[in-house]
Structures are given as structure tokens and as C-alpha cells.
NUKOLVEX-420911 format. One line per field, with one value per residue (C-alpha): residue number from 0; chain; x, y, z. Coordinates in steps of 0.001 Angstrom, whole numbers, m for minus. Layout:
% NUKOLVEX-420911
nr (NUM/...);
kette (A/...);
u (X/...);
v (Y/...);
w (Z/...);
% end
This chain:
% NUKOLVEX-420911
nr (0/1/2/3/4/5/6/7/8/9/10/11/12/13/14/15/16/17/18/19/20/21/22/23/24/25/26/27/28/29/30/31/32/33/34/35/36/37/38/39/40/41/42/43/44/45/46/47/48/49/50/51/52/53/54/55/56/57/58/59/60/61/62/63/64/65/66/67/68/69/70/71/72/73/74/75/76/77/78/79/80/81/82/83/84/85/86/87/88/89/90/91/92/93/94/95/96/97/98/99/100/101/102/103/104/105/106/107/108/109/110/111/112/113/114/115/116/117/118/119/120/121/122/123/124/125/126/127/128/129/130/131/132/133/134/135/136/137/138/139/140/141/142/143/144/145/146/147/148/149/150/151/152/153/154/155/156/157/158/159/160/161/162/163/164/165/166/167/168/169/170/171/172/173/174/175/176/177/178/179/180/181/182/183/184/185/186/187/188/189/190/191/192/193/194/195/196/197/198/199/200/201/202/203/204/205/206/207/208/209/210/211/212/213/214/215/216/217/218/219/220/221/222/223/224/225/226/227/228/229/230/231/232/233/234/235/236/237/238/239/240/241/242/243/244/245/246/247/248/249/250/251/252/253/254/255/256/257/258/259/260/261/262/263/264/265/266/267/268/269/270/271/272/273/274/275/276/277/278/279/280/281/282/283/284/285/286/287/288/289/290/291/292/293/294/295/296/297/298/299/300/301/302/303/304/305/306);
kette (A/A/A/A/A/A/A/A/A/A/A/A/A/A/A/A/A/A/A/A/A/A/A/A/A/A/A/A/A/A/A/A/A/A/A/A/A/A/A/A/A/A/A/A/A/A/A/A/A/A/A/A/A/A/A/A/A/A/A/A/A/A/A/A/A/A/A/A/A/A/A/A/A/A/A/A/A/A/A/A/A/A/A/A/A/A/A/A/A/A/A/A/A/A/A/A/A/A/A/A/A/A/A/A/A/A/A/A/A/A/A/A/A/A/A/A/A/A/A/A/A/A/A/A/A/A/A/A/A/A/A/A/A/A/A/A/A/A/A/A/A/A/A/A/A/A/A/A/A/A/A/A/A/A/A/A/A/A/A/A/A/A/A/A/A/A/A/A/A/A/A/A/A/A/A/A/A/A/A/A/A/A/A/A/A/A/A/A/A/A/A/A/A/A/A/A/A/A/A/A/A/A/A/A/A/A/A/A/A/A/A/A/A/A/A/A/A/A/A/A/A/A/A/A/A/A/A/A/A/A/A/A/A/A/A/A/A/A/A/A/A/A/A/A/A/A/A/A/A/A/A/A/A/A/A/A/A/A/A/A/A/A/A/A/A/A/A/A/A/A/A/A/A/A/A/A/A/A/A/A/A/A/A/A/A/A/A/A/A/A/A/A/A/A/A/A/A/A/A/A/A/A/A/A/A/A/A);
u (14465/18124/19797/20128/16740/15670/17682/16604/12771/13474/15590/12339/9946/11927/11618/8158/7387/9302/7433/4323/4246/5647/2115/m58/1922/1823/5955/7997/11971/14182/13890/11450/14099/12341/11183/12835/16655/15870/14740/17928/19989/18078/19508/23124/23190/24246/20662/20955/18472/17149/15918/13266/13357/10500/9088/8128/5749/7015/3471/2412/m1205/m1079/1460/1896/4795/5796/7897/10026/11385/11612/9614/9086/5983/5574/5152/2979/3109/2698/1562/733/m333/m1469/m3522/m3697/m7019/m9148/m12463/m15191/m16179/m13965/m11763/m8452/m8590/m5466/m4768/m1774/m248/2622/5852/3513/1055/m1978/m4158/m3454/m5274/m7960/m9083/m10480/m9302/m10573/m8676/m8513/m8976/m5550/m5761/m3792/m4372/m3089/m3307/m1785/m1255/m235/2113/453/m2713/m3279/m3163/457/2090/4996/8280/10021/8541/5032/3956/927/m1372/m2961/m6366/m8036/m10855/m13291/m13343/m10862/m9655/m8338/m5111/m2061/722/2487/5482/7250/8582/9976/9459/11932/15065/13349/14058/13830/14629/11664/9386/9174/10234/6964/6373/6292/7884/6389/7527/6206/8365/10138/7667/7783/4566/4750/2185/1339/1846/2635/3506/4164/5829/7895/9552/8154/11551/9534/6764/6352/2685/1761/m407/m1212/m2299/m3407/m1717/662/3083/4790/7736/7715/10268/8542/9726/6602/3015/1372/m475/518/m1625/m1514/m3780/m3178/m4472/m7760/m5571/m2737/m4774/m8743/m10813/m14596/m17967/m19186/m18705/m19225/m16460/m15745/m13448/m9728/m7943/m5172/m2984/126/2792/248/m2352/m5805/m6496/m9808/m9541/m8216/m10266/m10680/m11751/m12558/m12569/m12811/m8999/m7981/m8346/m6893/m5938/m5285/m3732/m2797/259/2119/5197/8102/5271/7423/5059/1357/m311/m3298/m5446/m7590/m9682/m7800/m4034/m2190/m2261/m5990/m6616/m10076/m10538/m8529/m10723/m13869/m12294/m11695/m14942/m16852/m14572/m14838/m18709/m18916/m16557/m18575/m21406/m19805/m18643/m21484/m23619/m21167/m20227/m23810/m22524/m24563/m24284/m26816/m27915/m31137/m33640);
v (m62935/m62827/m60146/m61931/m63020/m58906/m58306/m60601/m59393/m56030/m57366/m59207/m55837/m53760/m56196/m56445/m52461/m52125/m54650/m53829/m50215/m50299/m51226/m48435/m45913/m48176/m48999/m49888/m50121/m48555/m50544/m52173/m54850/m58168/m56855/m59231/m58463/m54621/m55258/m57043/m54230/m51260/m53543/m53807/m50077/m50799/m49777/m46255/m43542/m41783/m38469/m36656/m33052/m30696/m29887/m26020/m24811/m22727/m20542/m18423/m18551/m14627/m12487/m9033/m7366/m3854/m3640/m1221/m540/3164/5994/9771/11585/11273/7342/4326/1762/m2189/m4125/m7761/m10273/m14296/m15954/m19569/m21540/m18694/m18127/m17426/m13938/m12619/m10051/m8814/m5367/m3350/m457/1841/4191/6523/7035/8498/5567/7617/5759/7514/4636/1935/m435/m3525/m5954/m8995/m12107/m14247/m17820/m18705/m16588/m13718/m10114/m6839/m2904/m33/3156/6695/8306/11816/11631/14811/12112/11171/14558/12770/11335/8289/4836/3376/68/m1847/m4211/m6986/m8609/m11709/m14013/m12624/m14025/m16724/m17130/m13919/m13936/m10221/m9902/m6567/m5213/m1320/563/4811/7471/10059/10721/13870/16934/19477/17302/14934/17389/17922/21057/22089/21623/23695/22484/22965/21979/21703/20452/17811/16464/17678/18258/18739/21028/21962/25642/27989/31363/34547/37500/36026/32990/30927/30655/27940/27275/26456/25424/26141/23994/26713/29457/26767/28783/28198/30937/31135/33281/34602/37612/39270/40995/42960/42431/38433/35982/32366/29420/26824/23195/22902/18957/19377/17063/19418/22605/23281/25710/24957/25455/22053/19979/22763/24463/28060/30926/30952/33891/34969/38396/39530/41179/40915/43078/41008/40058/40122/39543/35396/32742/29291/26241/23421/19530/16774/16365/19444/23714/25440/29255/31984/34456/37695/40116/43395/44044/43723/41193/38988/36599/34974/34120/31771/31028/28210/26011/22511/21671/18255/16168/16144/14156/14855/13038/10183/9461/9854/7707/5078/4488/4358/1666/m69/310/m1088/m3766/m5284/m5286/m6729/m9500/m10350/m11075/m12831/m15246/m15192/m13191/m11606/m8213/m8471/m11254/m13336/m13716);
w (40082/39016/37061/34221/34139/34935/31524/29395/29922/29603/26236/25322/26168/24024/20984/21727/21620/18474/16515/17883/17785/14004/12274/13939/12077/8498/9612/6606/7293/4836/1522/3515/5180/6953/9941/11597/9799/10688/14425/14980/12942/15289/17703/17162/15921/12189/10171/8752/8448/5882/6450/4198/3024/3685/521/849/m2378/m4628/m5242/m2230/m1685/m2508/m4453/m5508/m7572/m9369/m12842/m11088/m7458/m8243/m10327/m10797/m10274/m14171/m14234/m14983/m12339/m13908/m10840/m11447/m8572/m8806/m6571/m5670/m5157/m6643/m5788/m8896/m9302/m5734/m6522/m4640/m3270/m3649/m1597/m1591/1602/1180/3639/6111/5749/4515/1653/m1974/m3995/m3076/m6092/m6579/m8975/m11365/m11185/m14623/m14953/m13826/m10920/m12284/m11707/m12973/m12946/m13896/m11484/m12221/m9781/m11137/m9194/m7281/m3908/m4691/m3052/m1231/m2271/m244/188/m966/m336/m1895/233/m1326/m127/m1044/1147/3627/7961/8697/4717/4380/2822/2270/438/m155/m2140/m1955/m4096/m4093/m5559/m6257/m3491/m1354/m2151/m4449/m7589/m6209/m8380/m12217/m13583/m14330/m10284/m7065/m4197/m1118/1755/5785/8038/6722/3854/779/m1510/m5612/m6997/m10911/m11328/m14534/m14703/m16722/m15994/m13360/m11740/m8770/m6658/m3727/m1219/2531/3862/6760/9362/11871/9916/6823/4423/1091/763/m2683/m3466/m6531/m8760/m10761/m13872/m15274/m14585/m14974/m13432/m11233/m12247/m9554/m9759/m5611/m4435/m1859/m39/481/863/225/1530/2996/4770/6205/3175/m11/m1271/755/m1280/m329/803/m804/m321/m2905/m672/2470/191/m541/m4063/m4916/m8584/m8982/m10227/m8971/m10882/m8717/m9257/m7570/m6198/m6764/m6535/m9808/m8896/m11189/m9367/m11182/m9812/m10341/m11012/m8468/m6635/m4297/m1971/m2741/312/m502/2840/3172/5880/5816/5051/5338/7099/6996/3903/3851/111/1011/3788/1990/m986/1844/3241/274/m1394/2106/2146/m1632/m936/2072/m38/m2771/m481/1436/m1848/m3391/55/1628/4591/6623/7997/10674/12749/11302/14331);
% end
């Protein structure tokens, strides 16, 4: 075969593939040109192409947002959220971790009709002891539809001013802890904790004879015997006190702690200090526990195999 000949059928193969391949994929030239006029265009290299933009949707499948990117310890957080493609009756679960990453706050929230959410958290709790970053996870879905967002926000700069005035500052290593206190007859001048010997040591100047009220978080310093609450320790000037009260809650240990005057150092001695975040855990695995339920008789998921 001559050379000629060799390129004309390879001409002719070409034209064939183009045209033939075109209809499996529903082929429509630009303006949709004769297919004829356009083959002869791709040809000679003067058809032009139009390229189309990816589209990219403006709703994420989950969001989550503060009214603020930084608050005191003295603050209401507004956190809204939206969620596309809602599910009836699921609800998002929120949880919240502080600089360190341990859990302060695990909820679970109802989403409206037009997949909105919302909640309001106060930076007060007794489980909100550190300043710096906080970020909040959102959850939606169970298995393979599970969808997270999450947003951050701070609160106050470290330090000393990171407390209110009506604060102690306590501090162990690095971190710094805020705790409620009041006092008469004195001034509380700081605090240190202790991990080794699980003590809080406050300094104190006393003026005259009075008494140090402090509402300590279990989750900075608590004091007990397998899970009920044992008595703290607690020595003025390295002498035992015998004579202070303690009102317990749920999250926290309120001490009244009465002194002499001249007093200079409380000692208060317990069984557990940070970072052991006893509570948190606890508060953890029962919102986990309730949420699985939750989800399993709302989905039809099963827990354990059916034989």
C-alpha cells in the first residue's frame, strides 16, 4: 500500500472515531453545530471550547458557629448550627474540650424544621477552669452517614487577669485554674496546686481574725473513698484545722475555713487533683451510653447481633 493511500485511511479512521464515539456520551457540539461543519472544524483546528465551571454548594452538609470568638469566665455563649438533609426526630450532639482537650460540656441538641439548631453555654460552669482555646464538635448521622463540623473560640488571655475579681488564681505548672472564694479579715494574695502531694495552698494576710470561703471544682481538687465523698485535710500555717465546714455538690466542694490573726498559708489536702477529671469522665460516658440508645431506637440499629 502506498503512503498516500496509508494516510488517507488513517484520515478516514479518525473521522470515523469522532463521529462514532460522539453519541455514546449524548455528544452535542457547541451551539450544537452540524456534526458534520464541527467534525471538519475539530479538523482544521478553528472550533473553540467552552469550558464549564464547577459549581461548589454554598450549604455544608453540617455547620456550627459562636456569636463571639472571645469571652470571659462571666459569659453566655450563642452557638447556632444548620444541618442539611435532616433526619426526623435525630438530634446533633455537641461536645466541647478545652486547650488541653478534656470534655467540659456534652449536650444533645433538637434540630427545627429547617434544620436549624441552637444553644446557649455558660463559661461559669465549675468544668470551665482553663483559659486559652475551646473548640466545639458537632455530630450528626450514625455508621457511614456521620457527618462534624467544629468552630473555636478563647477565653480570656492567661494569666492572672484570666479570672474575675471575685476569683482565685491557682496555678500548676503552666495552667491556670479560677476558683470562687470570699473572705473576711484578710486578703487572698494567690494559689499553686499541687499534683504530688494533691494539695491547694492559698496565701493569705491576715489583718484580725476571719474565715476563707472557697466553692473549689471536684474537677480541680476533691477528696474521696472509692466513689463517696472522704473529708479534706486542711492545716493554717502547717497547724490542722479541725473546725471548717464543707458543703458538697455535684461539681463542686464549698470550704469554710476559719483563721487567726497574722494567718499566712491554708493548706487544703485532698485525694484527686487535675488532671484527673473524674466528673468529666463520668459526664462523658453517660451522655455516650444515652446517646447510643437514643440512636439505635430511633435508626433500628442493633447493638448485638440477632441469631
Amino acid at each position: 500500500m502506498s503512503t498516500h493511500k496509508e494516510y488517507a485511511l488513517i484520515a478516514i479512521l479518525a473521522t470515523a472515531a469522532i463521529v462514532g464515539v460522539g453519541p455514546a456520551f449524548g455528544f452535542c457540539p457547541p451551539n450544537c453545530t452540524t456534526r458534520a461543519d464541527y467534525t471538519a472544524g475539530l479538523m482544521a483546528g478553528s472550533n473553540t471550547t467552552t469550558i464549564q465551571p464547577i459549581m461548589i454548594p454554598a450549604t455544608l452538609p453540617l455547620s456550627v458557629s459562636t456569636d463571639k470568638t472571645t469571652y470571659d469566665r462571666q459569659s453566655v455563649i450563642d452557638v447556632t448550627g444548620h444541618v442539611q438533609n435532616a433526619i426526623p426526630a435525630l438530634p446533633v450532639t455537641l461536645r466541647v474540650s478545652d486547650s488541653l482537650g478534656d470534655v467540659v460540656q456534652v449536650s444533645q441538641l433538637t434540630i427545627d424544621n429547617n434544620g436549624n439548631f441552637e444553644t446557649k453555654i455558660n463559661t461559669s460552669s465549675p468544668l470551665w477552669i482553663r483559659g486559652g482555646t475551646y473548640t466545639i464538635y458537632a455530630q450528626y448521622g450514625v455508621q457511614q452517614g456521620m457527618r462534624m463540623a467544629q468552630t473555636q473560640f478563647s477565653i480570656g488571655g492567661g494569666g492572672a487577669s484570666s479570672c474575675q475579681p471575685d476569683q482565685l488564681t491557682a496555678t500548676v505548672n503552666s495552667e491556670l485554674y479560677c476558683i470562687d472564694y470570699s473572705i473576711n479579715g484578710g486578703t487572698a494574695t494567690g494559689a499553686t496546686l499541687s499534683t504530688s502531694s494533691k494539695a491547694l495552698t492559698v496565701s493569705i494576710q491576715s489583718t484580725s481574725d476571719g474565715q476563707i470561703t472557697l466553692k473549689i471544682p471536684r474537677s480541680v481538687l476533691d477528696a474521696k473513698n472509692g466513689v463517696a465523698d472522704d473529708s479534706f485535710f486542711v492545716t493554717v500555717d502547717g497547724q490542722e484545722q479541725d473546725s471548717f465546714t464543707d458543703t458538697p455538690s455535684a461539681d463542686t466542694r464549698t470550704l469554710t475555713i476559719p483563721f487567726g490573726a497574722g494567718a499566712a498559708q491554708i493548706e487544703i489536702i485532698g485525694t484527686q487533683v487535675v488532671p484527673e477529671f473524674g466528673p468529666i469522665a463520668a459526664l462523658v460516658l453517660a451522655i455516650a451510653i444515652v446517646s447510643i440508645i437514643a440512636v439505635s431506637a430511633k435508626t433500628g440499629l442493633r447493638l448485638m447481633p440477632k441469631y
